[in-house]
N, CA, C and O atoms as a CHARMM CRD file, in Angstrom:
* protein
*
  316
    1    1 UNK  N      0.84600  -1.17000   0.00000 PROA 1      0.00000
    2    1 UNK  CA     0.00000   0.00000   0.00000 PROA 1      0.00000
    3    1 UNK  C      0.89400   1.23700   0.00000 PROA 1      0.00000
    4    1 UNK  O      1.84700   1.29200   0.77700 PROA 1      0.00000
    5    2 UNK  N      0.60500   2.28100  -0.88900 PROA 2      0.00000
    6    2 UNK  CA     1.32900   3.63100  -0.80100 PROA 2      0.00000
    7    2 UNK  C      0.50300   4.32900  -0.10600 PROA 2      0.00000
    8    2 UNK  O     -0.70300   4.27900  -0.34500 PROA 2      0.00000
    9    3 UNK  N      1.02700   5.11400   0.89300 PROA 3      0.00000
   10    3 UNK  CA     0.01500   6.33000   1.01800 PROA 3      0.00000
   11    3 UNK  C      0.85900   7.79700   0.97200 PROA 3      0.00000
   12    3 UNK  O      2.00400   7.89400   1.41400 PROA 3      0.00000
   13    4 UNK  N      0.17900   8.82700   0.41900 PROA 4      0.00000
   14    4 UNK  CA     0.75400   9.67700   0.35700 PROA 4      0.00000
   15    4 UNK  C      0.51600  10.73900   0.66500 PROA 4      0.00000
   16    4 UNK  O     -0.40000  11.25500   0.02400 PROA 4      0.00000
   17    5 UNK  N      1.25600  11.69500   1.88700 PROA 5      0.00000
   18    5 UNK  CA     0.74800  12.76600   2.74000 PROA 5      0.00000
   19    5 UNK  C      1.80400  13.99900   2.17600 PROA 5      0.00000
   20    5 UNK  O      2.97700  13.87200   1.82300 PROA 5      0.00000
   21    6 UNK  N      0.86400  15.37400   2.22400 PROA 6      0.00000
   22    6 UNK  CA     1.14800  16.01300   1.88100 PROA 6      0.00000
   23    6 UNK  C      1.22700  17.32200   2.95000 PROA 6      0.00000
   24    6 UNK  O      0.14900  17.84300   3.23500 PROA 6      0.00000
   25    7 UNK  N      2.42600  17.85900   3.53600 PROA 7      0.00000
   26    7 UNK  CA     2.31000  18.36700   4.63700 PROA 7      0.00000
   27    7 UNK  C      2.76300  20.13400   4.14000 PROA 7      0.00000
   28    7 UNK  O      3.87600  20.49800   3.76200 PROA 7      0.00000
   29    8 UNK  N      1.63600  20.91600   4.27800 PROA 8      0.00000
   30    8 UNK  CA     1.96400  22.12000   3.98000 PROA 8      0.00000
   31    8 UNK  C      3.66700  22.59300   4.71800 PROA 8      0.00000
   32    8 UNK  O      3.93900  21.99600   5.75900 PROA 8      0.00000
   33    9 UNK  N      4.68300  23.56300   4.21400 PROA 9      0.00000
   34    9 UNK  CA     5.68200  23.98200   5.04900 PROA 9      0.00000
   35    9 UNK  C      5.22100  24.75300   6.40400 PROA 9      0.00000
   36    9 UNK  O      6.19100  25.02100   7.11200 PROA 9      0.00000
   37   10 UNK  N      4.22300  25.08900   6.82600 PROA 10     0.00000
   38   10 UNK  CA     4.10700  25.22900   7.96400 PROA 10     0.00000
   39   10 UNK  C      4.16300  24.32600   8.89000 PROA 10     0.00000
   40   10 UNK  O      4.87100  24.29800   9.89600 PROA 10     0.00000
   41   11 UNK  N      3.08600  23.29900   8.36300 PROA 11     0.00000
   42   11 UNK  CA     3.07700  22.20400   9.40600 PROA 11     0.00000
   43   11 UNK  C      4.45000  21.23200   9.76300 PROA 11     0.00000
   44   11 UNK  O      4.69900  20.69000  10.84000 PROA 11     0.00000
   45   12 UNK  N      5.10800  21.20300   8.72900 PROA 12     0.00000
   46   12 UNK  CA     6.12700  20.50000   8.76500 PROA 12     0.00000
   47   12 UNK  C      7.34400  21.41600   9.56000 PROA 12     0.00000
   48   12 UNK  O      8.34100  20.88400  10.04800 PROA 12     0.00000
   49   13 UNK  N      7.04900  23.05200   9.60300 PROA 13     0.00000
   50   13 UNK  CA     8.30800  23.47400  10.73500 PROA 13     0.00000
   51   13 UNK  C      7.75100  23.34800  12.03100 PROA 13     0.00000
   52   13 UNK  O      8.28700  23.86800  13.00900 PROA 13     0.00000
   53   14 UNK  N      6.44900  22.52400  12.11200 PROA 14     0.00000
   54   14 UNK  CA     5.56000  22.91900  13.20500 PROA 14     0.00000
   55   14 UNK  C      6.24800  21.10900  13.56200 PROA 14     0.00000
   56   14 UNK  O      6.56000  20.93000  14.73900 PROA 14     0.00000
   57   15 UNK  N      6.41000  20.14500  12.79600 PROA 15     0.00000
   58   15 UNK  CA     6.68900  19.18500  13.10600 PROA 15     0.00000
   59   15 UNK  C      8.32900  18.26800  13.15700 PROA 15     0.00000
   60   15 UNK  O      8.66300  17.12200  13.45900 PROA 15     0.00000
   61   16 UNK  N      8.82600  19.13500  12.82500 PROA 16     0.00000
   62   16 UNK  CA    10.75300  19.38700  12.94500 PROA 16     0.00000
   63   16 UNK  C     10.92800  19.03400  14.11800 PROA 16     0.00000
   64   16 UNK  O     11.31800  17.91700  14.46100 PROA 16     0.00000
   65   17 UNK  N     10.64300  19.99900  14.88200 PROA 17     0.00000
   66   17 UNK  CA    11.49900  19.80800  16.47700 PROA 17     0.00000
   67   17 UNK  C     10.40600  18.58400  17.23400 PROA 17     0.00000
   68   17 UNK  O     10.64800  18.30900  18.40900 PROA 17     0.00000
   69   18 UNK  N      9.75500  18.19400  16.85200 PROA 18     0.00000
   70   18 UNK  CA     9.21100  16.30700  17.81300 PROA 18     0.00000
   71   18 UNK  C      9.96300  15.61400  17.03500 PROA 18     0.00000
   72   18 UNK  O     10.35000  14.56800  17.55600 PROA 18     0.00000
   73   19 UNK  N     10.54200  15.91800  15.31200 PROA 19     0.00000
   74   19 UNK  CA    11.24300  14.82300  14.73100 PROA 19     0.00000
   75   19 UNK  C     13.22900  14.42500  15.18500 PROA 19     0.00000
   76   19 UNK  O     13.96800  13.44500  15.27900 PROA 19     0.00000
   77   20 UNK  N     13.31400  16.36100  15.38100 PROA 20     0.00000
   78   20 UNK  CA    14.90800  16.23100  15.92200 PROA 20     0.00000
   79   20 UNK  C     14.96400  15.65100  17.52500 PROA 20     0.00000
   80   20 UNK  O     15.98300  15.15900  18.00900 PROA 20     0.00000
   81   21 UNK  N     13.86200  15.77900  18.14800 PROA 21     0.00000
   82   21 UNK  CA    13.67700  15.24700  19.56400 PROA 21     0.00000
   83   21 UNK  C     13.74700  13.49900  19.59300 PROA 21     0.00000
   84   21 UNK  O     14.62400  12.93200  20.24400 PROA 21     0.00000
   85   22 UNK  N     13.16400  13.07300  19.15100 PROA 22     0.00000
   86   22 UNK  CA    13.21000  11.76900  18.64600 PROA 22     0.00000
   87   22 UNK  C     14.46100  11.46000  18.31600 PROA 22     0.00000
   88   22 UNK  O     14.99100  10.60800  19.02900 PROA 22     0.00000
   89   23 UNK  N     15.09900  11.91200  17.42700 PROA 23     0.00000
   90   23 UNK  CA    16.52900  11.36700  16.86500 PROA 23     0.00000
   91   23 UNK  C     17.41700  11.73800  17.87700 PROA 23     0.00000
   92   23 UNK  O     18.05500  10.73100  18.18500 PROA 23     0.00000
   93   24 UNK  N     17.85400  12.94900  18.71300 PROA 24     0.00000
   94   24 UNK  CA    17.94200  12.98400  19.97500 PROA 24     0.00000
   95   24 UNK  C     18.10900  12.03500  21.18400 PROA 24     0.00000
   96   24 UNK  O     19.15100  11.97700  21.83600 PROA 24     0.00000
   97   25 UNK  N     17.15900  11.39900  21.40000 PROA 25     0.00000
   98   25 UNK  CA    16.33400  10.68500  22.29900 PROA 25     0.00000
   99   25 UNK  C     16.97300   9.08100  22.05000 PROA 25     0.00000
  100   25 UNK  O     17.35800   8.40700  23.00500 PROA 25     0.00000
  101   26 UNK  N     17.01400   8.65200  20.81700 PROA 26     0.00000
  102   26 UNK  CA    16.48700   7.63500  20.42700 PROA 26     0.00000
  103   26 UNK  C     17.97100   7.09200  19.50300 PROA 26     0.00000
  104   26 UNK  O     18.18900   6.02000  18.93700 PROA 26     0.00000
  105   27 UNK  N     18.81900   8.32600  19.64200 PROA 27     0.00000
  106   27 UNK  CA    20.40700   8.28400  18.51800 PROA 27     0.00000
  107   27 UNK  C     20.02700   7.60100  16.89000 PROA 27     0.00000
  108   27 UNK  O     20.63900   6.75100  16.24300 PROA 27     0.00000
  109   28 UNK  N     18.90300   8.28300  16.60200 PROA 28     0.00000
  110   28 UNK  CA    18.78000   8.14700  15.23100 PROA 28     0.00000
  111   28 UNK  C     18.80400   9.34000  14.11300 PROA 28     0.00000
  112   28 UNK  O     19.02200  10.48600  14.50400 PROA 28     0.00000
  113   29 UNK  N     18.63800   9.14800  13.07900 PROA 29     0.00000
  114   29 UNK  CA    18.25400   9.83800  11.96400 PROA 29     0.00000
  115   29 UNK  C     17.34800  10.40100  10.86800 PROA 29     0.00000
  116   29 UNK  O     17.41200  10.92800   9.75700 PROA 29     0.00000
  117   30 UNK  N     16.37600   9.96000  11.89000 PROA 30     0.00000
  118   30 UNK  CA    14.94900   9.91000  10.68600 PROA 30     0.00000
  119   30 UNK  C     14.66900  11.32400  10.29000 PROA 30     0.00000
  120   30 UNK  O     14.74900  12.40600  10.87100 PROA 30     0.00000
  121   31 UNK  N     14.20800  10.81900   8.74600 PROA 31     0.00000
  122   31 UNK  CA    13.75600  12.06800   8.20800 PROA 31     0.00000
  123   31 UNK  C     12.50200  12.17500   8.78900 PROA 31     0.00000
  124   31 UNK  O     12.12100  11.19800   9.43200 PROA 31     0.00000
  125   32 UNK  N     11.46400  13.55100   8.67600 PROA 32     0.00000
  126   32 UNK  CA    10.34200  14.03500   8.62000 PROA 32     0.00000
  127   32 UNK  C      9.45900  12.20200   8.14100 PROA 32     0.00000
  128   32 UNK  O      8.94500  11.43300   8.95400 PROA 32     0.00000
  129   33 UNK  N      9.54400  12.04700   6.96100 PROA 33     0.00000
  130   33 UNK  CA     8.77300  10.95500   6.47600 PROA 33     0.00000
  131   33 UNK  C      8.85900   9.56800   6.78300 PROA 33     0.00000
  132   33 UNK  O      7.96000   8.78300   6.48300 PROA 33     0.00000
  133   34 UNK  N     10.04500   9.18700   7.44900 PROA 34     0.00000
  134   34 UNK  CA    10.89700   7.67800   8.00100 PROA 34     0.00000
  135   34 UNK  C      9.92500   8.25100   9.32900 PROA 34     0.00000
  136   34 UNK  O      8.98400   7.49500   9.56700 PROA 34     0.00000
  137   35 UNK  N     10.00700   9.35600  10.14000 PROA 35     0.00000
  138   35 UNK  CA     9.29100   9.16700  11.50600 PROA 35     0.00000
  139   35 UNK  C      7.93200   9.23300  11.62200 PROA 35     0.00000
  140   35 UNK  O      7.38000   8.91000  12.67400 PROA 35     0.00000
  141   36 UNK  N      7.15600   9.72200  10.39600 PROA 36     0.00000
  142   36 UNK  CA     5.85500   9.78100  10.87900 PROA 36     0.00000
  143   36 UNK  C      5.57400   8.35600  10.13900 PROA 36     0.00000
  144   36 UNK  O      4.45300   7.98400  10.48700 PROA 36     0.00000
  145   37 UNK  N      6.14300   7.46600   9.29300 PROA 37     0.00000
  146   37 UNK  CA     5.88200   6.44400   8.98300 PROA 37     0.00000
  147   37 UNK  C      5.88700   5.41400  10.71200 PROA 37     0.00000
  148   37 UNK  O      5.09400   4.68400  11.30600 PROA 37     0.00000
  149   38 UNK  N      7.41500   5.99400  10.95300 PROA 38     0.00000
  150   38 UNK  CA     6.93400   4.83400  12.01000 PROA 38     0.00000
  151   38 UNK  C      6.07900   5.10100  13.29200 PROA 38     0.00000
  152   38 UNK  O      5.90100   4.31100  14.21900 PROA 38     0.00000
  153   39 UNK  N      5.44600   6.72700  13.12500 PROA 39     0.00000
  154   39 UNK  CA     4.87500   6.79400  14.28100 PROA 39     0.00000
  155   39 UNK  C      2.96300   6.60100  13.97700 PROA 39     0.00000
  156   39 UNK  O      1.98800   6.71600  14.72000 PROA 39     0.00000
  157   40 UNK  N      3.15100   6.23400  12.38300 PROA 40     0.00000
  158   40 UNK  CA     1.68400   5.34800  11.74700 PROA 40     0.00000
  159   40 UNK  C      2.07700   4.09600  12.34900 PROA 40     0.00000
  160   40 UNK  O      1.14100   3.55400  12.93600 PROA 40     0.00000
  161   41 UNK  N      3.22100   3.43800  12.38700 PROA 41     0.00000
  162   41 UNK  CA     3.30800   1.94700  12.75300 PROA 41     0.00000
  163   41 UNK  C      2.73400   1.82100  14.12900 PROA 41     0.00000
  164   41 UNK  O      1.81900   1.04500  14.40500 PROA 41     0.00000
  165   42 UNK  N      3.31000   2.61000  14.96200 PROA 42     0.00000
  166   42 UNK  CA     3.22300   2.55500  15.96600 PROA 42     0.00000
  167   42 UNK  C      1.92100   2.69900  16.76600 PROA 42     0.00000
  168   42 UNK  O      1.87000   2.31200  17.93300 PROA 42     0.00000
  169   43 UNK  N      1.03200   3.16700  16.24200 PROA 43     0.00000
  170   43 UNK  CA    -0.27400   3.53500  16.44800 PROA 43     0.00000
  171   43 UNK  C     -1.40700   2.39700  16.08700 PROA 43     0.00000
  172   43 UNK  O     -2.50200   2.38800  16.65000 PROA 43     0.00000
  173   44 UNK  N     -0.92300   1.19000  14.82700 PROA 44     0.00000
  174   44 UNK  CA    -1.20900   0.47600  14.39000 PROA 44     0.00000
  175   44 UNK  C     -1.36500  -0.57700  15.53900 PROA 44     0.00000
  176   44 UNK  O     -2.39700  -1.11700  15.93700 PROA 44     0.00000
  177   45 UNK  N     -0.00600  -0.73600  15.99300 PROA 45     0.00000
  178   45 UNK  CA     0.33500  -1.96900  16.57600 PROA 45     0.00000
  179   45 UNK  C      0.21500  -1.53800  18.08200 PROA 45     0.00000
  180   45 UNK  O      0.38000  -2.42300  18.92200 PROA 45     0.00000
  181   46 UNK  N     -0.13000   0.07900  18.61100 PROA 46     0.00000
  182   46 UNK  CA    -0.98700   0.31800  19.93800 PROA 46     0.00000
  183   46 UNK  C     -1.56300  -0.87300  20.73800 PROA 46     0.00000
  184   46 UNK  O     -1.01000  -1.56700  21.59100 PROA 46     0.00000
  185   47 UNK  N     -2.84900  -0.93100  20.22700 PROA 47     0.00000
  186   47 UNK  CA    -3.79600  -1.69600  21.04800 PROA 47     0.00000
  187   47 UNK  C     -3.56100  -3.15600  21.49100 PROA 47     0.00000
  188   47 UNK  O     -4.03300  -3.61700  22.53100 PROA 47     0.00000
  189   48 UNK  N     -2.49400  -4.11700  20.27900 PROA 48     0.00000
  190   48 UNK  CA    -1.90000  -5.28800  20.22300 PROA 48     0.00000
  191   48 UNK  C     -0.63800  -5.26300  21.66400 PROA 48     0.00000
  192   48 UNK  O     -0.27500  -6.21300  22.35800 PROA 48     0.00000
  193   49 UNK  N     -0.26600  -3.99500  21.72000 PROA 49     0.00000
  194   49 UNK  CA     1.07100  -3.65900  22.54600 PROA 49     0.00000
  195   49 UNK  C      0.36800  -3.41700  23.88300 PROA 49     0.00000
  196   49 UNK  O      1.01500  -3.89500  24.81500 PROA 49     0.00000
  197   50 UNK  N     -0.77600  -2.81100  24.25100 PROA 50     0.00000
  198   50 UNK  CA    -1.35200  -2.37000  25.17800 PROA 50     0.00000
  199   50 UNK  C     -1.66800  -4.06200  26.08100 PROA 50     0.00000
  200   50 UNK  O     -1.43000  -4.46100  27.22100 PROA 50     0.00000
  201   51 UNK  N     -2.25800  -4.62900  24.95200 PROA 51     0.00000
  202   51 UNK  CA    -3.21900  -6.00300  25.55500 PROA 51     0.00000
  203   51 UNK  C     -2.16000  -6.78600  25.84400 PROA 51     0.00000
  204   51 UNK  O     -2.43000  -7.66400  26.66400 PROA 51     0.00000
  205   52 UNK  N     -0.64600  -6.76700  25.31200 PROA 52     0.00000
  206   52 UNK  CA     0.12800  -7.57100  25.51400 PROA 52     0.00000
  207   52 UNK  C      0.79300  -6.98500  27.08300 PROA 52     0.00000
  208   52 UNK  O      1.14600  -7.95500  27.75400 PROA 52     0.00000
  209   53 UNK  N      0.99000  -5.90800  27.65900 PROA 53     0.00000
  210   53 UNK  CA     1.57000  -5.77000  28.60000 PROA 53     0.00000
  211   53 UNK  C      0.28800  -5.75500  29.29200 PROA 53     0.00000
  212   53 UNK  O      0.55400  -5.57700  30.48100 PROA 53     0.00000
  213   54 UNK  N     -0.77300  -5.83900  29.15800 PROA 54     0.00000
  214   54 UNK  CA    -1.69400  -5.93600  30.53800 PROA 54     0.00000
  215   54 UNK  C     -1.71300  -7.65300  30.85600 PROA 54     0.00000
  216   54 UNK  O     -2.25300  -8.20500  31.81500 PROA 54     0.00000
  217   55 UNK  N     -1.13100  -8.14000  30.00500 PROA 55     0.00000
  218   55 UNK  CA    -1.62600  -9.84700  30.02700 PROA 55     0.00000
  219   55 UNK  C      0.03100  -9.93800  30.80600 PROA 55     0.00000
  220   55 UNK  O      0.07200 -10.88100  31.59600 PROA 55     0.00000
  221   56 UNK  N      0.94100  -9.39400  30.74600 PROA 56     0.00000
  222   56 UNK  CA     2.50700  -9.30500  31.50700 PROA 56     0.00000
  223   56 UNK  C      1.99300  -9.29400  33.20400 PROA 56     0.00000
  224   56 UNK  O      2.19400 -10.08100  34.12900 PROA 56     0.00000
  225   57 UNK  N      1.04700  -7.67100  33.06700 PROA 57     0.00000
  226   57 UNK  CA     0.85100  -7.03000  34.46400 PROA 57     0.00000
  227   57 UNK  C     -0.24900  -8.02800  35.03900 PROA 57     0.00000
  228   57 UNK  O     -0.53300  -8.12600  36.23300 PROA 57     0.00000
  229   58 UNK  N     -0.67600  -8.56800  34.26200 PROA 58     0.00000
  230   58 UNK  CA    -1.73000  -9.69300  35.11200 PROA 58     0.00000
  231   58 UNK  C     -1.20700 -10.85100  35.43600 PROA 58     0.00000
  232   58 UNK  O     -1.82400 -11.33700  36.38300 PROA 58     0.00000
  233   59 UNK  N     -0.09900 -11.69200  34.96500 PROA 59     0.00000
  234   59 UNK  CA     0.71600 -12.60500  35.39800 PROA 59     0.00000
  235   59 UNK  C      1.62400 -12.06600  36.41200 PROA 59     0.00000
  236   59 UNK  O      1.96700 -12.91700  37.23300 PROA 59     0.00000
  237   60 UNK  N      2.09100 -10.94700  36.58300 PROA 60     0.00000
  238   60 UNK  CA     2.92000 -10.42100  37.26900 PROA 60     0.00000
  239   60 UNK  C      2.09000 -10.64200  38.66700 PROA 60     0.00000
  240   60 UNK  O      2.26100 -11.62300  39.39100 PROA 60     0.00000
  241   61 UNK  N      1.34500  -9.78700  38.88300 PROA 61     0.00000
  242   61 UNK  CA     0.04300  -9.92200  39.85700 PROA 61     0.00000
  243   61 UNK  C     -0.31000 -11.39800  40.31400 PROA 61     0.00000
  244   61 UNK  O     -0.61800 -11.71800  41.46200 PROA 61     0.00000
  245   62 UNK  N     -0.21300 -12.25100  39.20900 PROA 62     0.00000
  246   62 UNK  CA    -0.62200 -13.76900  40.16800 PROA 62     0.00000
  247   62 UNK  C      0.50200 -14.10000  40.74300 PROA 62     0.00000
  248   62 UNK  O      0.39000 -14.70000  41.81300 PROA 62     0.00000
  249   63 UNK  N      2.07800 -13.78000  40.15400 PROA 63     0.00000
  250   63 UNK  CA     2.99200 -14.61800  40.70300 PROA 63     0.00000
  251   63 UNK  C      2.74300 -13.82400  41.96700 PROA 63     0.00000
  252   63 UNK  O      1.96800 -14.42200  42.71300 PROA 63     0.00000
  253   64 UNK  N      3.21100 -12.52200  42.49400 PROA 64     0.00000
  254   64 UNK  CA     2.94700 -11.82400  43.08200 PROA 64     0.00000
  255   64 UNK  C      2.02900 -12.41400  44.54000 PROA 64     0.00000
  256   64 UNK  O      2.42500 -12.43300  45.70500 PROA 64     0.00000
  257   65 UNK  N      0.79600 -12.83100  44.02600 PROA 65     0.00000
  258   65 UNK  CA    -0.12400 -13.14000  44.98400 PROA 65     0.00000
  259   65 UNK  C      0.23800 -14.43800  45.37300 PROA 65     0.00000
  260   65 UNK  O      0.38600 -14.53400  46.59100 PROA 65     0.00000
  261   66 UNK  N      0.46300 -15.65300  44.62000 PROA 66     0.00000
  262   66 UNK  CA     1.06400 -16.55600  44.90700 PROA 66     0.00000
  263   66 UNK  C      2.53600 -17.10900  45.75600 PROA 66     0.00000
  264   66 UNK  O      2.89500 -18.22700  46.12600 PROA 66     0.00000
  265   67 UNK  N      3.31000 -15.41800  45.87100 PROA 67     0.00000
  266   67 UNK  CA     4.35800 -15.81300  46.59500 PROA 67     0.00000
  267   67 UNK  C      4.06200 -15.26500  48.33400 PROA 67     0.00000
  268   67 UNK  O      4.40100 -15.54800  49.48300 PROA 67     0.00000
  269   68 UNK  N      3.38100 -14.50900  47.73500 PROA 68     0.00000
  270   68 UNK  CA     2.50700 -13.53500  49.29800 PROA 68     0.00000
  271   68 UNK  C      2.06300 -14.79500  50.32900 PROA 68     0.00000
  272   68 UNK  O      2.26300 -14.93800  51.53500 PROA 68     0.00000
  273   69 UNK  N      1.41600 -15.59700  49.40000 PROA 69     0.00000
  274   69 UNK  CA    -0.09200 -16.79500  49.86000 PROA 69     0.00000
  275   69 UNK  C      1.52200 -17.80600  50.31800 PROA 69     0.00000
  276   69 UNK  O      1.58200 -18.25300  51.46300 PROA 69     0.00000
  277   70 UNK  N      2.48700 -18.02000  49.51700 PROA 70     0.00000
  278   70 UNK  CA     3.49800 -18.97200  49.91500 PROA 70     0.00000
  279   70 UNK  C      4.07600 -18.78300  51.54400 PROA 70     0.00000
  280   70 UNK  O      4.13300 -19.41800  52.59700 PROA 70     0.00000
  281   71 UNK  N      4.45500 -17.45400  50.97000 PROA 71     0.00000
  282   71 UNK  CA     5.10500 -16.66900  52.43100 PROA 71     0.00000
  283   71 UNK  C      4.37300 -16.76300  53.69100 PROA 71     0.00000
  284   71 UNK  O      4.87900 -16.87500  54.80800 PROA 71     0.00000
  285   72 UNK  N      2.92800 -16.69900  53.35400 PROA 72     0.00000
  286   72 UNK  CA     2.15000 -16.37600  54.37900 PROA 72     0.00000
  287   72 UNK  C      1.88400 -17.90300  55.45800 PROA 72     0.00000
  288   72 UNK  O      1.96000 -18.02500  56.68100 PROA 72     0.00000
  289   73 UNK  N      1.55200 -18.91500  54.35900 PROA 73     0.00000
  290   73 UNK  CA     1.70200 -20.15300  55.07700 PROA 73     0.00000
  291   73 UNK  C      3.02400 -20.99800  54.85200 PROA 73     0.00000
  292   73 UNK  O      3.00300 -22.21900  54.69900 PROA 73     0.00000
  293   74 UNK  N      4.55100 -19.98000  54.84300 PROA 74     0.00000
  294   74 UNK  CA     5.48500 -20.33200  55.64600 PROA 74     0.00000
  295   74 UNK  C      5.41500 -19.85000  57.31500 PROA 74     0.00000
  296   74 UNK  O      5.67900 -20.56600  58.28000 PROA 74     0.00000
  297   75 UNK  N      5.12400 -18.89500  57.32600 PROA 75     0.00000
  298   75 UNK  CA     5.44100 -17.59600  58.52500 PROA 75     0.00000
  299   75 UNK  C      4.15900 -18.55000  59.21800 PROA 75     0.00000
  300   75 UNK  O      4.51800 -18.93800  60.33000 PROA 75     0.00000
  301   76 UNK  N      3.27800 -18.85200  58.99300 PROA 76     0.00000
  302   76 UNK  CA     1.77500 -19.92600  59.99300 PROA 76     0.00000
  303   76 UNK  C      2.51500 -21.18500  60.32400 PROA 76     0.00000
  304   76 UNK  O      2.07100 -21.76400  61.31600 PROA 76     0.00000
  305   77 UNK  N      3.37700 -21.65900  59.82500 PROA 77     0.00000
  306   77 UNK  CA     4.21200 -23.35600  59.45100 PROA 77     0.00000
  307   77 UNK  C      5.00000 -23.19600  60.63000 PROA 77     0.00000
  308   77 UNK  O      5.16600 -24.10000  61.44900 PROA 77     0.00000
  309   78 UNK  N      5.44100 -22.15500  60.71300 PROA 78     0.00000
  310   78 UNK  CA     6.66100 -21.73100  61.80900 PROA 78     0.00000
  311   78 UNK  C      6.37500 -21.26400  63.08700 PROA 78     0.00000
  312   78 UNK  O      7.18300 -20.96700  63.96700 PROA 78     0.00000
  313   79 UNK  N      5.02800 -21.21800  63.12300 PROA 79     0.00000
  314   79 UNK  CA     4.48200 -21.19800  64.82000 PROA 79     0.00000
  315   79 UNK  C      4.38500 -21.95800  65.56100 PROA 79     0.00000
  316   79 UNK  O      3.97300 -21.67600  66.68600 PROA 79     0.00000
């Protein structure tokens, strides 16, 4: 798929300094068009990225509870 955006010169001095911040940030080089490409990617693959670290933070949470529940009937074992 091509898509093709056409960014008046205003908008694009309006969008320079989030692109030099980024390369900055990040020790890259992207042009204007390499970063908003990948910041379409990135928006794409959002919601996939979101559901994947809540399914992290929800395993995290059982081990979590499971070592609590371990601990707890060590520390009862030992009375």
């Amino acid at each position: 798929m091509l898509i093709t955006l056409e960014i008046s010169q205003r908008h694009e001095s309006l969008l320079i300094p989030f692109v030099d911040a980024y390369n900055i940030a990040n020790n890259t080089a992207l042009t204007l068009e390499q970063w908003a490409l990948l910041h379409l990617k990135e928006v794409a693959v959002g919601p996939r990225v979101t559901q994947e670290y809540e399914q992290i933070q929800r395993e995290e949470e059982s081990t979590r509870n499971d070592r609590q529940t371990q601990a707890r009937e060590r520390a009862l074992a030992d009375l």
